[in-house]
C-alpha positions in Angstrom: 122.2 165.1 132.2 124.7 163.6 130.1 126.6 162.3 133.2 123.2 160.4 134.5 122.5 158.9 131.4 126.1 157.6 131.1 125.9 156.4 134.5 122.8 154.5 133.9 124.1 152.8 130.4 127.2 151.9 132.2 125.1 150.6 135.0 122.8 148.6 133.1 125.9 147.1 131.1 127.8 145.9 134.3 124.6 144.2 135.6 124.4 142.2 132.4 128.1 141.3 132.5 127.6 140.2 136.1 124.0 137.9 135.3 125.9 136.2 132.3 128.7 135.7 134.7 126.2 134.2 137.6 124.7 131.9 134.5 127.8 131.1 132.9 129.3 130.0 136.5 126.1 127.6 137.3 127.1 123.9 136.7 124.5 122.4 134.6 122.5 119.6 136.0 123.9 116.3 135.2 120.5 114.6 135.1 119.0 117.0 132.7 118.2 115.6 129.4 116.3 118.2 127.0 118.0 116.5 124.0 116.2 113.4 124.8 113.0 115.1 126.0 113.0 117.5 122.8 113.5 113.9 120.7 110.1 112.3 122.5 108.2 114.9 122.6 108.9 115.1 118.7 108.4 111.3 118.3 104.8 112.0 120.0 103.8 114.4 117.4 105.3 112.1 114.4 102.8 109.2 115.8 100.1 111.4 116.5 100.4 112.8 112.7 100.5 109.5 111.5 97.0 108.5 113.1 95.2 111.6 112.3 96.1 111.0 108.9 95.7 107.3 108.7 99.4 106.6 108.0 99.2 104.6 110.9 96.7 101.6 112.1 95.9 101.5 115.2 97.9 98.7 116.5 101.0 100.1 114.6 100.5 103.3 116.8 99.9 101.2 119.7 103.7 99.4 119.2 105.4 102.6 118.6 104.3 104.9 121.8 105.3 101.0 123.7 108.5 102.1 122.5 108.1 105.1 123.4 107.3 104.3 127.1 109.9 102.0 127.3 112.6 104.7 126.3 111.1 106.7 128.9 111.4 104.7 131.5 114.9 104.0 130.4 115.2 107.4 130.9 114.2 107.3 134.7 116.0 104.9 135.5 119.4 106.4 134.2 118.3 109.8 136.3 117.3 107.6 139.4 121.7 108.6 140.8 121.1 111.9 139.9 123.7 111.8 136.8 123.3 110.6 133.6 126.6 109.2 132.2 127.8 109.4 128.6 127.0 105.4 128.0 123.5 105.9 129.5 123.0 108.8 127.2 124.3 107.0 124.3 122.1 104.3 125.0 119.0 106.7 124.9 120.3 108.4 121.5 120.1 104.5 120.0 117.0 103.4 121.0 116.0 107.0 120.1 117.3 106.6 116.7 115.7 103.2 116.3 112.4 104.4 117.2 112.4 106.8 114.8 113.5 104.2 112.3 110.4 102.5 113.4 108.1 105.1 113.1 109.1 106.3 109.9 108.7 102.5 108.4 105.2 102.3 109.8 104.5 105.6 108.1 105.4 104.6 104.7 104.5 101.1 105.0 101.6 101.2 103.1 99.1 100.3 105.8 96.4 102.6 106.0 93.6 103.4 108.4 91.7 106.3 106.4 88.2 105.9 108.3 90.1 105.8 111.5 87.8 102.6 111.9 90.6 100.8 113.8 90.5 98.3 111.0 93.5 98.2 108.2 92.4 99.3 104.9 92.7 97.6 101.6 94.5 99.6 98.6 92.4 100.5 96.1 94.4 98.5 93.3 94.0 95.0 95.4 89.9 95.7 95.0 90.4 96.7 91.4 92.0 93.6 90.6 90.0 90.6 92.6 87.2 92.5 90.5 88.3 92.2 87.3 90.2 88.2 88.0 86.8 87.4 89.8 84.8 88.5 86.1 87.3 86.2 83.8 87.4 83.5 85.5 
């Protein structure tokens, strides 16, 4: 009894040895790109977070997934050999990093779309004011 279940063990052990081998011996694909993917997909959400919360006007979401697309089809085209080279991924990482510059200004920009009316808002404050100039003069 003890013998078949230190047969098995060992058994079991050797097959995962020989499936991280068999992984571990794969070349990986020199077209894949999940940092950049991982990075857009995470841009998307960012944008789509700023509209639903009315961070972002409509034409300042409109501009940023442009920018979006536009890395994307970046993207294609540097996979269109079937390799990706270190300058091509570079270039994706900068106009990854700008775009996330971008989106972050448009975010705290102080633009605001709060009744997702497609229209920018006025702050409060601006009303306040005309109101009170408008009464002294």
């Amino acid at each position: 009894m003890k013998t078949k279940m230190l047969l098995g063990i060992l058994a079991m052990a050797a097959a995962g040895v020989h499936a991280q081998s068999a992984t571990m011996g794969a070349a990986p694909d020199p077209s894949a790109t999940p940092r950049v993917d991982q990075r857009e997909a995470k841009q998307e959400r960012r944008i789509q977070q700023g509209v639903s919360s009315g961070q972002l006007t409509p034409r300042e979401a409109h501009r940023l997934e442009r920018e979006q697309d536009r890395i994307e089809r970046v993207e294609g085209n540097a996979k269109t050999d079937g390799k990706v080279t270190a300058k091509e991924r570079a270039r994706l990482d900068h106009m990854q990093d700008r775009a996330s510059r971008d989106i972050a200004r448009e975010k705290h920009d102080r633009q605001r779309d709060m009744d997702h009316d497609g229209r920018r808002d006025r702050p409060q404050a601006q009303h306040a004011e005309r109101g009170e100039r408008g009464r002294r003069h």
